[in-house]
N, C-alpha and C positions, 0 to 999 in steps of 0.2 A: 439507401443500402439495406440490407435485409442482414441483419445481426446478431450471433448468437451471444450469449453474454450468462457465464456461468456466476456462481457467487452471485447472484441478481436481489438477493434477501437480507444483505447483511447492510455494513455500511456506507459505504460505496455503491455498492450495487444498485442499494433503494433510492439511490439520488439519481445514477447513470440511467437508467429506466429510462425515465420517466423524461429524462434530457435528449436521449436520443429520438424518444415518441415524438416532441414537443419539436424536434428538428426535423422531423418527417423520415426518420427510418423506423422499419420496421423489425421488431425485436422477438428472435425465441429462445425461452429463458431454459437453460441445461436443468433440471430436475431430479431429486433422487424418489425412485416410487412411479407412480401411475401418473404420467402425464395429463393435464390439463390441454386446454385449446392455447395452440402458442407456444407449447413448451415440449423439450422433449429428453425422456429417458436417460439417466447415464449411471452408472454406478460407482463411481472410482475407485474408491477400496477394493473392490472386482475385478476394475481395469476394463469395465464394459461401456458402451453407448451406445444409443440408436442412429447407428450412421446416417441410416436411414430420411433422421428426421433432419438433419445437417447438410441434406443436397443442396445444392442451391445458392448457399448461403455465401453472401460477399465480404464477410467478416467476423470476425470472434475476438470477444473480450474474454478473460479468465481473470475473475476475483475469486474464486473457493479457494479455503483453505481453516482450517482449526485454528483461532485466533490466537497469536504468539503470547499475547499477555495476558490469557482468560485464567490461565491456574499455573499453581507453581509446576516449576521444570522436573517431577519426576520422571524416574527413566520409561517408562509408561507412554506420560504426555509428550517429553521430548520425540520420540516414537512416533506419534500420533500428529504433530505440526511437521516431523519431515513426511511421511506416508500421506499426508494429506495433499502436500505441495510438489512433491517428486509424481507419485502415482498417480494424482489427479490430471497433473498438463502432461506426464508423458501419454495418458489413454486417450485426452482431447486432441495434442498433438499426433498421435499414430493415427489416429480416425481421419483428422482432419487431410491427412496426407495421402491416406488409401481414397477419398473422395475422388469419381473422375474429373472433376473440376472443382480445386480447392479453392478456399477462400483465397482473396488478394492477400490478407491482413490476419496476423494473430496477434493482440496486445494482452500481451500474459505479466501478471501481477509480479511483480519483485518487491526487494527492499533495499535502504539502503546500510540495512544490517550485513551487505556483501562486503562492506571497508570492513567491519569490526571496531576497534577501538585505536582512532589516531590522532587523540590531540587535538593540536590546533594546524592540522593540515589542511588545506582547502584540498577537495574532493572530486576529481570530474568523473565522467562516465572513462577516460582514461588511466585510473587510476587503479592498483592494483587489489584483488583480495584480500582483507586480512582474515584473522584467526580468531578461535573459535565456532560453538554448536552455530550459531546463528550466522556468520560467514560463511560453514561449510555447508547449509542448507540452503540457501540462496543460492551457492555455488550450483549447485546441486538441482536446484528448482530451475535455475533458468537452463540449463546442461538439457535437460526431457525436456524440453521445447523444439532440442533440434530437429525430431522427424520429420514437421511445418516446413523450417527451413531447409532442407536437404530436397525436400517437394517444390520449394520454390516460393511459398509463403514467405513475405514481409514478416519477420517477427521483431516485433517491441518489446521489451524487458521496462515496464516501469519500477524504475526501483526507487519505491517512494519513503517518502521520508514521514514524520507522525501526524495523523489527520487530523485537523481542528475541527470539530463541528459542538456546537453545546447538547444536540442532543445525544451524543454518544461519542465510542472513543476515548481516549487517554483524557482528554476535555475532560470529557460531562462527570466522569470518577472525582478528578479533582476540586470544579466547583462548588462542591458544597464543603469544603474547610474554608476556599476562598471568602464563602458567602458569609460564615462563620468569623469571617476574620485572622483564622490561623493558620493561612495558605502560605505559602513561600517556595525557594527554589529546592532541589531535591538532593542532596547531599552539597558537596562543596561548593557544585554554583558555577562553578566554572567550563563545567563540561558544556559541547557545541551541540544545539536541538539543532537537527535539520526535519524543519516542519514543511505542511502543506495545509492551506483553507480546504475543505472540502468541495468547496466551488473551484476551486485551480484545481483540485486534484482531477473532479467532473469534465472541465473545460480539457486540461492536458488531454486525457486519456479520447476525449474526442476528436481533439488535434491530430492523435496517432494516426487515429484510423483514417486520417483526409489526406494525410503528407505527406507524402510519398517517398522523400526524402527522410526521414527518419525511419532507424532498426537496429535492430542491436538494444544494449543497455542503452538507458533513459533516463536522468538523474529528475525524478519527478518530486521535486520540494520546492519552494518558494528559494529567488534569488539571494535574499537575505538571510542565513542564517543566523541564529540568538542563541543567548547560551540559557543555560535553567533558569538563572536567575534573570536575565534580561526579558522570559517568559514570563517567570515570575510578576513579575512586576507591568509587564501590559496585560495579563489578567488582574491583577488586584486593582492596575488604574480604570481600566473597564467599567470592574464593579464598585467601584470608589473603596476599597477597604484595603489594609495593611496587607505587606506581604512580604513580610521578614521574617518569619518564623521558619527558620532550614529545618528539612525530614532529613533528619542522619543517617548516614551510612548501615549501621547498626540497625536499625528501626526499619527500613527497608530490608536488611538484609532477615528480620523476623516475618515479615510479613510476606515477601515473594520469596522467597529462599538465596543464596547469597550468589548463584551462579547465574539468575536474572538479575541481580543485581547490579553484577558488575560488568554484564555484555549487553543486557539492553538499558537497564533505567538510569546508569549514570556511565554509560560507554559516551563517547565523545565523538560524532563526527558530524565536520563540518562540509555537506557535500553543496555542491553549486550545478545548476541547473543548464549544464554550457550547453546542449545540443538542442535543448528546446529553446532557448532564447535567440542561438544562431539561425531556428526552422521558422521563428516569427512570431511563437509565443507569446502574448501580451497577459502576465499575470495580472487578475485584480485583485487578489492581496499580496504585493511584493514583501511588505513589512511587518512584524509581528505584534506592534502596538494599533495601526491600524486597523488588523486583521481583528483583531478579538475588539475591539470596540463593534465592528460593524457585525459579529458572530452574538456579540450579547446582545446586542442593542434590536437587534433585527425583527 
């Protein structure tokens, strides 16, 4: 397949590359600025792209967007992660739709920041939105994907859940207290992580684009969900070192400000991965004790 793949720079991106090469498609990476060879023009904040450079092509990934947990939630940055994520797939999606032969496939980035905060409910892609900024963005983010689909385009809404990898990500921030010794679960401990290895997140998202059977929302996390502290603690068994020391509520709420606080770092939700395991999915890291042994160890 011949594949465009925005966001190709960041986390995600710099791993799916390189996977899809390696699988024998061929890749052109959306760019802001003067294209390269392979790469082609967009602007999103503009709301422009080079259609141009987009003929042809039998597929589109969508990873850009301003990272949710790079800085605190001023009204600013809040601004700036929705305009990133609305205005970016709705100009990929309008483009990709005026094309006279559109891609089969658009697997556009989500989250599973779409529940919000629910306990101990188990999660499926059937389940309803909740509330809150980061609910009503997601909302929002996958909604400007429709012009793809109204074109006829397959669209995939991954809505994924926090990416493990050691060299970046939510990860790589926190092992160095772990390493230190003084890692542990992040406030009460009881809240549900719905995680994903970076390698199932890679593997899913190429799944999308083969299956034809899947679209719509995507509950892209690992089967097993853990809660903070059950993370906890397959990171500290990992690195062989303690992992009892809770980061309080309070202390969090000084350091990210208290409205990420309480929507993203200690929201709870426990999603399950029902439509990719029904499409044939075989995750290799199902479990989160597992997973982070083979993530440090590797």
């Amino acid at each position: 397949m011949d594949v465009v793949v925005s966001g190709s720079h960041g986390l995600i991106g710099s791993a799916l590359v390189p996977a899809l090469t390696a699988a024998g498609h061929r890749v052109r990476r959306l760019v802001r600025g003067s294209p390269g060879p392979g790469e082609v023009a967009w602007d999103p904040e503009a709301g422009t792209v080079d259609a141009g450079g987009l003929a042809g092509a039998d597929a589109a990934v969508h990873l850009a967007g301003v990272g949710i947990g790079d800085k605190r939630w001023t009204t600013t940055q809040k601004q700036r992660i929705r305009d990133s994520r609305v205005k970016g797939t709705g100009t990929l999606a309008r483009a990709l739709a005026g094309l006279p032969t559109p891609p089969a496939v658009l697997v556009s980035g989500s989250a599973v920041g779409y529940y919000g905060d629910r306990g101990d409910e188990v999660l499926t892609e059937a389940s309803g939105p909740g509330e809150g900024f980061l609910a009503e963005v997601v909302r929002d983010w996958e909604e400007a994907a429709a012009p793809a689909a109204e074109a006829g385009v397959r669209v995939v809404h991954t809505r994924t859940g926090i990416v493990q990898a050691a060299h970046g990500g939510a990860l790589a921030r926190q092992l160095p207290m772990f390493r230190l010794g003084v890692g542990g679960p992040l406030g009460p401990g009881r809240q549900w992580v719905s995680w994903v290895s970076l390698d199932d997140e890679v593997g899913a998202i190429v799944h999308a684009l083969t299956t034809e059977s899947l679209r719509g929302p995507v509950n892209l996390c690992a089967p097993e969900p853990t809660t903070s502290a059950g993370l906890a603690k397959a990171i500290g068994k990992a690195l062989h070192r303690p992992a009892v020391v809770p980061v309080p509520r309070f202390a969090l709420s000084l350091v990210v400000g208290r409205q990420m606080t309480e929507e993203m770092v200690l929201a709870s939700q426990r999603a399950v991965p029902e439509k990719l395991l029904a499409s044939g999915y075989r995750f290799r890291h199902p479990d989160i004790a597992a997973a982070m042994h083979d993530l440090l160890h590797r």
